[in-house]
C-alpha positions in Angstrom: 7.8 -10.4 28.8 8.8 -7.9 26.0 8.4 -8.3 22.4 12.5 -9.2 20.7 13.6 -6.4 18.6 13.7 -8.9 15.6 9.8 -9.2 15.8 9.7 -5.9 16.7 11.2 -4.8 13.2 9.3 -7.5 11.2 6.0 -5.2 12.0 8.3 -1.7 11.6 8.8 -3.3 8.1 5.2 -5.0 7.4 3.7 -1.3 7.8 6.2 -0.1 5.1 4.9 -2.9 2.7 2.3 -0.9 1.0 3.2 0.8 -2.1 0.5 3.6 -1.2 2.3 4.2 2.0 6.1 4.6 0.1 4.8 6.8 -2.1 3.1 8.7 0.8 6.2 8.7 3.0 8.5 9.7 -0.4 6.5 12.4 -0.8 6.9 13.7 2.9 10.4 13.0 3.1 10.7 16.3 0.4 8.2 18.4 2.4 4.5 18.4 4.4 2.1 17.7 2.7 -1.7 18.7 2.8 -4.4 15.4 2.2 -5.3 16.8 -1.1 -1.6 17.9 -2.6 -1.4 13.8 -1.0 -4.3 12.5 -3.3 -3.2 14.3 -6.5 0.0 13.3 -6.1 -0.3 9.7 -5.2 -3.3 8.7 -7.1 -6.0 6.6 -5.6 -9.4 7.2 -3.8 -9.2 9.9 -0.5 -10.8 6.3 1.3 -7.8 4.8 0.7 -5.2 7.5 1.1 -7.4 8.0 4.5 -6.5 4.2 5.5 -3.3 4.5 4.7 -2.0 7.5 6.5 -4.1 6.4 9.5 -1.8 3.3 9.5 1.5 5.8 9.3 -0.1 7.7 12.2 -0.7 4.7 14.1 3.2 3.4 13.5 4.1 7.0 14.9 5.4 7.5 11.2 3.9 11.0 10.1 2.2 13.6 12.1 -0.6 16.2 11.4 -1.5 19.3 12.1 -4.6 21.0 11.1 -5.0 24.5 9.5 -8.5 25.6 9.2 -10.0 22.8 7.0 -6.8 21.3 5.8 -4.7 18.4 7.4 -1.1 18.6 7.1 1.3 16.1 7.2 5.3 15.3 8.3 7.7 13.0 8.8 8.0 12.6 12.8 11.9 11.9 11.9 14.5 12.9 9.2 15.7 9.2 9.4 12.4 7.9 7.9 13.6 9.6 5.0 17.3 8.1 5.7 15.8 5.0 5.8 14.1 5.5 2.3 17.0 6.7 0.9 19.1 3.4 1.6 16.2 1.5 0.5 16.9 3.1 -3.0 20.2 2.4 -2.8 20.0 -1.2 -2.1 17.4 -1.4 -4.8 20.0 -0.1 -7.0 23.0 -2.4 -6.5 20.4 -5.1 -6.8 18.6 -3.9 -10.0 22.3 -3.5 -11.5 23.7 -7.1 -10.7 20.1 -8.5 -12.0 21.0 -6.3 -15.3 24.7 -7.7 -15.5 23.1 -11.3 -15.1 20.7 -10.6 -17.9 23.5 -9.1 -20.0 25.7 -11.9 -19.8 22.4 -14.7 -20.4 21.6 -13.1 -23.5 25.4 -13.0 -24.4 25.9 -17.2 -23.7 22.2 -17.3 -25.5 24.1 -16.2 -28.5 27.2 -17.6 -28.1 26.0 -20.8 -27.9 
């Protein structure tokens, strides 16, 4: 029996619940990437970086490519960087309606 798409989607999204892997896919979604452009720009220890892009390349999420002692790394689709592009979006509308809803606390705060 196969897995339902729902469940299916659930672990597409639990492997993009890592800040370290956002930042990495952010990043790639611009350009490749080499593992140590990837460490100084995201900022933690190479055994983490290492863990985390192993569990990008196990989602099918990046690819590499090696060029004499250096690992490069891609986006194996455009749309993952769709994807994160909506997600900003949708941050956005939220982070603005939680802003209005502050505004207009503070205002009945002092109205009242």
């Amino acid at each position: 029996m196969s897995t339902p798409l729902y469940r299916l989607k659930a672990e597409f999204f639990k492997t993009l619940g890592h800040p370290v892997r956002i930042r990495v896919l952010e990043l790639l979604s611009e350009r490749e990437h080499a593992v140590a452009e990837l460490l100084a720009e995201v900022g933690v220890e190479a055994a983490s970086l290492s863990q985390q892009l192993a569990v990008l390349r196990k989602a099918n999420l990046v690819l590499t490519r090696r060029e004499g002692s250096n690992v490069y790394y891609r986006l194996t689709s455009p749309e993952v960087a769709e994807l994160l592009r909506v997600a900003r979006g949708i941050l956005s509308g939220v982070l603005e309606g939680q802003a209005e809803l502050l505004a207009d606390l503070r205002a009945a705060r002092h109205d009242g």
